[in-house]
N, C-alpha and C positions, 0 to 999 in steps of 0.2 A: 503543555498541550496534551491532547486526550486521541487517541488513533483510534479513529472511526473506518468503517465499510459501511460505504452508501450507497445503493444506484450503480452498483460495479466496479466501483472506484474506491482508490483507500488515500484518505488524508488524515490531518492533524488539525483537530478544532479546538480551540481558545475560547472557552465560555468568558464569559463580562466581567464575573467578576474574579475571573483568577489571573494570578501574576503572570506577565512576559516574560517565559525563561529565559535565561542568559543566553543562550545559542542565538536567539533572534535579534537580530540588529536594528534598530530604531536608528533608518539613515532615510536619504530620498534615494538612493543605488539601487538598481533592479533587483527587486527578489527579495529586498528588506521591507521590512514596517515602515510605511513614510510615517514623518513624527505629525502629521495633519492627524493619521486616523488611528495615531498612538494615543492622543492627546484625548481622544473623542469616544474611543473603546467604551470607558466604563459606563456611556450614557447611551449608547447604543441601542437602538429599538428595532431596526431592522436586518443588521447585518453583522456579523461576526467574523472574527481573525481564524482564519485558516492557512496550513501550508499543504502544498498539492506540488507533485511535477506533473507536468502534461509529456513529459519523455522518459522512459528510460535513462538515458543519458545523460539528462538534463540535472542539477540539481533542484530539490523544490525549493518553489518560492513562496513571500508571504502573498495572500489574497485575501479578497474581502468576499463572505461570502453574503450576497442577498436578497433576501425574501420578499416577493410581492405579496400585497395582502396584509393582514394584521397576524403575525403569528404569535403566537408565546413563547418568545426565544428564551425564557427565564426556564422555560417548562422543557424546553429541548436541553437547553444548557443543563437541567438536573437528570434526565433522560440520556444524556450523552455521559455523563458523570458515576451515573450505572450502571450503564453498557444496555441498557434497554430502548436504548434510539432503532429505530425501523429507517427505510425508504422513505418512506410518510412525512418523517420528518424534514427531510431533504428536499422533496419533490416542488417548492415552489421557489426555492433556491437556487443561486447562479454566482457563478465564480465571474468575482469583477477583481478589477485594478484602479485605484488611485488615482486622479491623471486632472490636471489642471487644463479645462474644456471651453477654446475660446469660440464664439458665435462669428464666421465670417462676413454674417450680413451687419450687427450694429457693434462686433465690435469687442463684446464684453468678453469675460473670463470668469467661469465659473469652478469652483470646487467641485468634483464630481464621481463616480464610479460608473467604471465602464466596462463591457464584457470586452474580454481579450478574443485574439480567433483562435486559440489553442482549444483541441480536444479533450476532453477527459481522458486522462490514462488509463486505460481497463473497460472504458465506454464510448466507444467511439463516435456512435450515434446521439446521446446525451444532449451535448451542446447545440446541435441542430435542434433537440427538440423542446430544450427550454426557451431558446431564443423563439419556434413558433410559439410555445405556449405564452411568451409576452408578448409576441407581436399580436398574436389571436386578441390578448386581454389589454391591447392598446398601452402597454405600460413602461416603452420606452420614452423618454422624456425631450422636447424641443428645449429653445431659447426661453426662458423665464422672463427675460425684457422683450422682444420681436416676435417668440413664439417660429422663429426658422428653426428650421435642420441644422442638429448640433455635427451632423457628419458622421456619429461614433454611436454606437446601441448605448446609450446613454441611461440607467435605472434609477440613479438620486444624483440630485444638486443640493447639496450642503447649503450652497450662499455662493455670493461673488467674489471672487478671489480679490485681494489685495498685494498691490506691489509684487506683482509677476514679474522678476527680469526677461531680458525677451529671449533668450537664449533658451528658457523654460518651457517656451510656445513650441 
């Protein structure tokens, strides 16, 4: 992983195509790499493997970080790689989580990423202003079958999840 300063805030970005160091655990336990978007990294077009804490205290965890729009994450990923990444780069980007997203109206369960309600460490105003700048650009996403409120700031659905235990819900 590559230690970026973006937007105020300082994490660790995981370009596409490089190896998962050993420190990172590919589990579903909070703060790890669930193995859904381990599996799914290297094909990745909109969103990348980050670590961030949102506290001091906290330790950091893994995230997904994701970009509305078409970006060139090939082009950031070589950018971040030479330490020549800017804000710019950053700025359509939003720290999501992983999270198996059922629709209460028909039912379904979808694979998904979702923004967390944690702050940016070092930006506190940040997360307020990415989540306007999607809600401005309508690019939170409903039910894919019903089209209802998934509940959660919801930014990609992979597909429908399969054989969810319910303990998972």
């Amino acid at each position: 992983m590559i230690d970026v300063r973006a937007e105020g805030t300082d994490f660790s970005y995981l370009p596409r195509d490089a190896h998962v160091p050993e420190d990172v655990r590919i589990s579903d336990a909070p703060g790890d790499l669930p193995p859904f978007l381990a599996e799914r990294r290297q094909s990745a077009e909109d969103w990348r493997v980050a670590r961030m804490s949102f506290h001091p205290r906290v330790p950091p965890a893994i995230y997904a970080l994701h970009w509305m729009g078409a970006p060139d994450l090939d082009a950031i990923d070589r950018r971040v790689r030479d330490g020549s990444s800017t804000d710019d780069d950053f700025r359509d980007s939003i720290r999501t989580l992983f999270q198996r997203t059922r629709c209460f109206k028909c039912g379904r369960t979808w694979n998904t990423l979702i923004v967390p309600p944690e702050e940016y460490l070092g930006a506190p105003q940040l997360m307020q202003q990415k989540i306007q700048a999607r809600t401005a650009a309508r690019a939170f996403l409903s039910c894919p079958e019903c089209h209802a409120s998934l509940r959660q700031l919801v930014v990609k659905i992979f597909g429908e999840a399969t054989a969810v235990p319910a303990e998972a819900l």
